[in-house]
Structure formats: structure tokens, C-alpha cells
NUPALO-27182 format. One record per residue: residue in three letters; x, y, z of N, C-alpha, C, O in turn. Coordinates in steps of 0.05 Angstrom, whole numbers, plus 5000, padded with zeros to 4 digits. Layout:
<atoms>
+------+-------+--------+------+--------+---------+------+-------+--------+------+-------+--------+------+
! rest ! neast ! nnorth !  nup ! caeast ! canorth ! caup ! ceast ! cnorth !  cup ! oeast ! onorth !  oup !
+------+-------+--------+------+--------+---------+------+-------+--------+------+-------+--------+------+
!  Ala !     X !      Y !    Z !      X !       Y !    Z !     X !      Y !    Z !     X !      Y !    Z !
...
+------+-------+--------+------+--------+---------+------+-------+--------+------+-------+--------+------+
</atoms>
This chain:
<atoms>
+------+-------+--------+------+--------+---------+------+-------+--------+------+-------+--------+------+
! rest ! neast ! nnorth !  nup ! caeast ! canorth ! caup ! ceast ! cnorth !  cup ! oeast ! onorth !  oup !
+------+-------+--------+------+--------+---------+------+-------+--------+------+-------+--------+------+
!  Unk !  0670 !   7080 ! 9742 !   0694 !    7064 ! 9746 !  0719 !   7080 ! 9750 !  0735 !   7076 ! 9768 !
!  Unk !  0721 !   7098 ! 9734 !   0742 !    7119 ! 9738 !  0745 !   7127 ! 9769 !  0763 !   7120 ! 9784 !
!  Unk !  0724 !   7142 ! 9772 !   0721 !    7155 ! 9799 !  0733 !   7133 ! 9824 !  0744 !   7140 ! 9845 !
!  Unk !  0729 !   7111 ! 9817 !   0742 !    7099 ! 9846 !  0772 !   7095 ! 9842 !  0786 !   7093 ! 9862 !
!  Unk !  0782 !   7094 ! 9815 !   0811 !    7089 ! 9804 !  0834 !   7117 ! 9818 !  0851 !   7117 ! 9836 !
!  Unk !  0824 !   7138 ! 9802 !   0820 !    7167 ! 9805 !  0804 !   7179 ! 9822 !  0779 !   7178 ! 9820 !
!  Unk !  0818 !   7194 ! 9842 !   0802 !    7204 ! 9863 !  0797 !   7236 ! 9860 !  0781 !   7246 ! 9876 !
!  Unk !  0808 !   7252 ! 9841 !   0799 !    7274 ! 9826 !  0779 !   7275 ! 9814 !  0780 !   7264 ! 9792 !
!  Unk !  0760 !   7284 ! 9819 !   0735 !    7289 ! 9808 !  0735 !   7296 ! 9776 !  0721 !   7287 ! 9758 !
!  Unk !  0759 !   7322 ! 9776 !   0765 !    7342 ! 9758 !  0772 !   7325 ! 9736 !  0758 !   7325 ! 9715 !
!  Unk !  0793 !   7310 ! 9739 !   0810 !    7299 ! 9732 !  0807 !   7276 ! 9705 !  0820 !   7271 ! 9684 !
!  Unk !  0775 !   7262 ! 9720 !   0754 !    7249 ! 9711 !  0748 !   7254 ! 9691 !  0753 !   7243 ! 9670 !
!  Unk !  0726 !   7289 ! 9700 !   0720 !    7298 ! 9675 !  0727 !   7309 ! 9651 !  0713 !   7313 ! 9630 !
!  Unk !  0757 !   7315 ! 9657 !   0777 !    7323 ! 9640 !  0790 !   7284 ! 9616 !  0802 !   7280 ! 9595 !
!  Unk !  0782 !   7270 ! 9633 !   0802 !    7243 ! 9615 !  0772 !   7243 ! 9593 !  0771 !   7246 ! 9569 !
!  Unk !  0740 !   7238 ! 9617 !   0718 !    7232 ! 9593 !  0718 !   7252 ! 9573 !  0712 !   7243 ! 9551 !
!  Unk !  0722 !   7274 ! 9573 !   0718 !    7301 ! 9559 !  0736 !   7299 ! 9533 !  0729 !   7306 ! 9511 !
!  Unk !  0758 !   7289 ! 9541 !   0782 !    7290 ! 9519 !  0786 !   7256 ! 9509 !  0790 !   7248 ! 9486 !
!  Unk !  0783 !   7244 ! 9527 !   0782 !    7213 ! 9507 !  0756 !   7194 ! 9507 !  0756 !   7170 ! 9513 !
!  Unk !  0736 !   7209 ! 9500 !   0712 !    7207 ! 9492 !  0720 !   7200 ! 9458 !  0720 !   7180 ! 9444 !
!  Unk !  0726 !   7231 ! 9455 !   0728 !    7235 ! 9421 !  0750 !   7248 ! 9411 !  0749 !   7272 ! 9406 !
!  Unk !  0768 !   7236 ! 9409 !   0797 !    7240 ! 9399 !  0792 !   7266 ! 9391 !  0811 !   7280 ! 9398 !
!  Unk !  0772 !   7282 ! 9376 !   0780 !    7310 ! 9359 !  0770 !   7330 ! 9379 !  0765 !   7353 ! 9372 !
!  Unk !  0766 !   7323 ! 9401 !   0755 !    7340 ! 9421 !  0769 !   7361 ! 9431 !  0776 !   7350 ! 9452 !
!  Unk !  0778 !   7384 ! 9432 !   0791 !    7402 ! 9442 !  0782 !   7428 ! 9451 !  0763 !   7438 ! 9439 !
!  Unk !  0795 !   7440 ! 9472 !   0785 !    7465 ! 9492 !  0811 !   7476 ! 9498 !  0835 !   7472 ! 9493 !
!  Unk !  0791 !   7496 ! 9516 !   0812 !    7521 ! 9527 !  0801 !   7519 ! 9554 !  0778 !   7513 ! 9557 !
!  Unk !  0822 !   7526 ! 9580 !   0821 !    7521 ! 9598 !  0795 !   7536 ! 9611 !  0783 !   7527 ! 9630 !
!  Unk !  0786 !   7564 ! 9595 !   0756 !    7577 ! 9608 !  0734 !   7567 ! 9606 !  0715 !   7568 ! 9621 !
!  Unk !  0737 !   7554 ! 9582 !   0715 !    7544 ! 9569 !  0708 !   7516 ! 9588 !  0685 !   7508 ! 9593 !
!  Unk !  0727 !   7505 ! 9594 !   0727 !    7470 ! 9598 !  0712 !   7487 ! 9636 !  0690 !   7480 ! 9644 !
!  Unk !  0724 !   7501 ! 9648 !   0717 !    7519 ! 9674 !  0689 !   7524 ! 9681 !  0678 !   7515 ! 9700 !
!  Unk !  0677 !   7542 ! 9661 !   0652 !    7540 ! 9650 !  0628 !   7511 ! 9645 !  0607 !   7506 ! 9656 !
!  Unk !  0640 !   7499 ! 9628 !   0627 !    7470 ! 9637 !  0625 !   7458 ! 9654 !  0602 !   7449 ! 9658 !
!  Unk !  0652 !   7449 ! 9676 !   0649 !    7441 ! 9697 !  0636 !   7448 ! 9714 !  0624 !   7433 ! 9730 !
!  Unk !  0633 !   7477 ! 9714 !   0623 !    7485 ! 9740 !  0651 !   7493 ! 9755 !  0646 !   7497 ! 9779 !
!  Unk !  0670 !   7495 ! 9751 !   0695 !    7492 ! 9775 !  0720 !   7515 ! 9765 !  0726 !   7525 ! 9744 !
!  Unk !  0727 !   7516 ! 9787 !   0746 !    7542 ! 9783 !  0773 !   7539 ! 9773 !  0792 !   7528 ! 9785 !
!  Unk !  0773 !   7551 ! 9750 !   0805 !    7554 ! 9728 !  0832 !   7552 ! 9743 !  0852 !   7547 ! 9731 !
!  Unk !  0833 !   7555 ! 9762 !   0853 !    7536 ! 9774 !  0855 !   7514 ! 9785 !  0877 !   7503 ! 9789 !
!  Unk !  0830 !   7501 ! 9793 !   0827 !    7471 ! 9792 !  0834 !   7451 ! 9769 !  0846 !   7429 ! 9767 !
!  Unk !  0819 !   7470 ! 9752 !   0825 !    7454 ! 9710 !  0852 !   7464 ! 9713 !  0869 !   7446 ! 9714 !
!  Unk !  0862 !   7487 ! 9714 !   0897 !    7489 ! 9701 !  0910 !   7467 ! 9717 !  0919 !   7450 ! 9702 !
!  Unk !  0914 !   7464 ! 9738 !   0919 !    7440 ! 9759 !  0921 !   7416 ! 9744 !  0942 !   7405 ! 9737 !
!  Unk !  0899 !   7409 ! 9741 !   0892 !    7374 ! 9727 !  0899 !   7375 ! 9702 !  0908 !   7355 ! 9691 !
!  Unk !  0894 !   7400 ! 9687 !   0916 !    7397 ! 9657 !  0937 !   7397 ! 9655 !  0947 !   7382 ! 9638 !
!  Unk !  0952 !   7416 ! 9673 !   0979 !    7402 ! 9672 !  0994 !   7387 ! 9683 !  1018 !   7387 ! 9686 !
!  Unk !  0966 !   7365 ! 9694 !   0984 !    7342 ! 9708 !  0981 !   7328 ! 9681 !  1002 !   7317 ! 9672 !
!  Unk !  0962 !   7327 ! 9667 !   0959 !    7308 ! 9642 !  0976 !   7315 ! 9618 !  0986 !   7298 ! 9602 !
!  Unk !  0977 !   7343 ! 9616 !   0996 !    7346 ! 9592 !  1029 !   7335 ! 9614 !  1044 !   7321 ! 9600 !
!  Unk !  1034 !   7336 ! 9625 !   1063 !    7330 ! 9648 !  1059 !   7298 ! 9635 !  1079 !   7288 ! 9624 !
!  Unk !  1031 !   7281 ! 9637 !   1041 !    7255 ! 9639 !  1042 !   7242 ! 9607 !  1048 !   7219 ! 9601 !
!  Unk !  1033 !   7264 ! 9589 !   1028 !    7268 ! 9565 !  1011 !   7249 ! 9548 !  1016 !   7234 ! 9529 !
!  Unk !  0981 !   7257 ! 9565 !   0961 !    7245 ! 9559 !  0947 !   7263 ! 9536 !  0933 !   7256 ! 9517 !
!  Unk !  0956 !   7290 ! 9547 !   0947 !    7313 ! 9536 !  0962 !   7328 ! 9520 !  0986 !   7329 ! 9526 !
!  Unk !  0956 !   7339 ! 9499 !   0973 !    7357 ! 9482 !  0970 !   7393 ! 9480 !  0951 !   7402 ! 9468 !
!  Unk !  0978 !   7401 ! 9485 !   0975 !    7433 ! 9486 !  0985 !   7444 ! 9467 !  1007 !   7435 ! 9460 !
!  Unk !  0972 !   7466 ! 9450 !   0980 !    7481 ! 9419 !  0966 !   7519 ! 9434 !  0945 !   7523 ! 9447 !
!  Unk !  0989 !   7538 ! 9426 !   0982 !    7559 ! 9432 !  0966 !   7570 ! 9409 !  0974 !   7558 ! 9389 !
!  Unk !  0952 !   7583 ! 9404 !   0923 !    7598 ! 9380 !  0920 !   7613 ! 9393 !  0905 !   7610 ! 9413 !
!  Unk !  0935 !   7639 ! 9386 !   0928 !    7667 ! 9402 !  0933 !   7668 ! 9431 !  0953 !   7666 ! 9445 !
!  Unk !  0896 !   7676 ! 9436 !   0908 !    7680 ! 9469 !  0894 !   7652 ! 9475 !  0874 !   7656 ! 9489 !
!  Unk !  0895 !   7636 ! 9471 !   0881 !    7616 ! 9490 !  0903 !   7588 ! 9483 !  0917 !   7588 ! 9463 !
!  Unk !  0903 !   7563 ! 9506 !   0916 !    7542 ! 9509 !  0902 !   7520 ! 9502 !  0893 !   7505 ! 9519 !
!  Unk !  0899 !   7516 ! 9473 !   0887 !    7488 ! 9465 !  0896 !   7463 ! 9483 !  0918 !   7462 ! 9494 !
!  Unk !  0876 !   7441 ! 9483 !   0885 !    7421 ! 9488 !  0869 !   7401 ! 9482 !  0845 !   7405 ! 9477 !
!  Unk !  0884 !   7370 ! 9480 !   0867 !    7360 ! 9461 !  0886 !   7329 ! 9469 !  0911 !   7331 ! 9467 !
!  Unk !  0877 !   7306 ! 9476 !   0883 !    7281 ! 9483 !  0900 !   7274 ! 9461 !  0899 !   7282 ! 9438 !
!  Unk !  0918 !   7255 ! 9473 !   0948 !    7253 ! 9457 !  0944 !   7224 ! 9442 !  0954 !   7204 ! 9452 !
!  Unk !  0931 !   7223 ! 9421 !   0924 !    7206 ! 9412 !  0948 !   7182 ! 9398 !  0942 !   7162 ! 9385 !
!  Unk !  0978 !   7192 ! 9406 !   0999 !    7175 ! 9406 !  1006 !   7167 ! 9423 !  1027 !   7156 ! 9421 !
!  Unk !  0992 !   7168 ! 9449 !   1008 !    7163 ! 9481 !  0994 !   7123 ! 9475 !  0976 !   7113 ! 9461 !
!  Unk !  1012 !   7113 ! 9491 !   1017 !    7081 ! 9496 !  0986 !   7072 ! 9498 !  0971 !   7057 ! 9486 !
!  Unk !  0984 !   7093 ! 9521 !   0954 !    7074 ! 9539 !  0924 !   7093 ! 9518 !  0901 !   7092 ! 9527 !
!  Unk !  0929 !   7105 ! 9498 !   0908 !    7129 ! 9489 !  0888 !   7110 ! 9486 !  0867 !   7114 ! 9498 !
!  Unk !  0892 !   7077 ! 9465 !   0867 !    7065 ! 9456 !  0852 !   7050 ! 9486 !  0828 !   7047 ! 9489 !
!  Unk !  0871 !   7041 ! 9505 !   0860 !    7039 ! 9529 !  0838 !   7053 ! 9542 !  0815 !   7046 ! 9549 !
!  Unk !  0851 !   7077 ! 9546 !   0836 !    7097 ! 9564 !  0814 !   7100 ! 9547 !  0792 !   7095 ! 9557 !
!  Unk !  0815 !   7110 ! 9515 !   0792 !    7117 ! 9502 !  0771 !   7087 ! 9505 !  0751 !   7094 ! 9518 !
!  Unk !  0769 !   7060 ! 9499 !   0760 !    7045 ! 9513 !  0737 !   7050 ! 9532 !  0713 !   7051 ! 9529 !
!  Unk !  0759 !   7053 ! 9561 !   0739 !    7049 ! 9585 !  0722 !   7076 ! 9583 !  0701 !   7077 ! 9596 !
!  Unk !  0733 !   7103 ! 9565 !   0708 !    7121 ! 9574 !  0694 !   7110 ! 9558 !  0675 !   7107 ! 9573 !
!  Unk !  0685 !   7100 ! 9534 !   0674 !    7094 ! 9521 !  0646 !   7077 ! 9539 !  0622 !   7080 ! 9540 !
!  Unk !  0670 !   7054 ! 9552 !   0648 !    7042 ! 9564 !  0637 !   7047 ! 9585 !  0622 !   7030 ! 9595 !
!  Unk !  0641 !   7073 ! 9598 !   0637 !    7089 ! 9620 !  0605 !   7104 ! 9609 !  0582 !   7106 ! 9618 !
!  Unk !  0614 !   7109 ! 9594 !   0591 !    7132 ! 9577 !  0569 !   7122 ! 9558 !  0550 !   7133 ! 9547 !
!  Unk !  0579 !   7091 ! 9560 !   0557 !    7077 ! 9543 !  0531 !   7080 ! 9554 !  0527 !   7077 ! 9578 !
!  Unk !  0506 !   7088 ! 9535 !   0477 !    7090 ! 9555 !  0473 !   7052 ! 9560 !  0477 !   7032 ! 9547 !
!  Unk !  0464 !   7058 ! 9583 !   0442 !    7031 ! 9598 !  0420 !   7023 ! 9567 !  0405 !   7037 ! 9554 !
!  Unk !  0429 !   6991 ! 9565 !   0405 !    6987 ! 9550 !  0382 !   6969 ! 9571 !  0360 !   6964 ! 9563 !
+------+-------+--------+------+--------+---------+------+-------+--------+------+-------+--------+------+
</atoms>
């Protein structure tokens, strides 16, 4: 459902990834690595999300935590539809 809302692929996997499970948090290599897709594609789509402040960013050394903004307006929304995105087929 996302995917037709959202036409970022990235973007997608970055909202299911982080408002799946509120305590969920990464670093931009790591999340790169998963995807499959190149660290400037993810830096791109993260900081469109930390910009619309869906996303929260905390510096720890050398790496850029980030982690869904579990105070933003629409957070129980969005967490919701991935929810129901990701529900298995019974």
C-alpha cells in the first residue's frame, strides 16, 4: 500500500524498518547493507525524514543513529499501516 502512496522504493523501506518497532534503530551503513542500495540513496531518504521529523538522529561516536520519532502527530498512524502492511496472510 505504501509503495503506490510513496513512489520511493527506499523510502518505503526506511518508514517499514523504523515504524515497524518503535525501538528500532540504525546507522546509515548498516541500513545500506540491508537494502542492498547505495549510502547515498539511504543518506537522501533519511534526511528527508529526519527534515519532516519522522525520524530522529543522535550522534554515538562515529556513526548517525536514527530511530522513528515516536512524538511526531502521524507516528501512531504510520506505525498502524506498517503494521498492517507486514501482517502475515492468514
Amino acid at each position: 500500500m505504501l509503495d503506490i502512496l510513496i513512489t520511493s522504493k527506499t523510502r518505503v523501506k526506511l518508514l517499514v524498518k523504523f515504524f515497524k518497532d518503535p525501538n528500532t534503530t540504525s546507522y546509515l551503513r548498516e541500513l545500506a547493507e540491508e537494502f542492498n542500495e547505495s549510502t547515498n540513496a539511504i543518506r537522501v531518504e533519511l534526511n528527508r525524514l529526519v527534515q519532516a521529523n519522522l525520524l530522529t538522529s543522535k550522534s554515538e561516536g562515529f556513526y548517525k543513529i536514527y530511530q522513528a520519532n515516536t512524538n511526531h502527530e502521524y507516528y501512531n498512524n504510520l506505525h498502524e499501516i506498517v503494521l498492517k502492511m507486514t501482517k502475515p496472510v492468514e
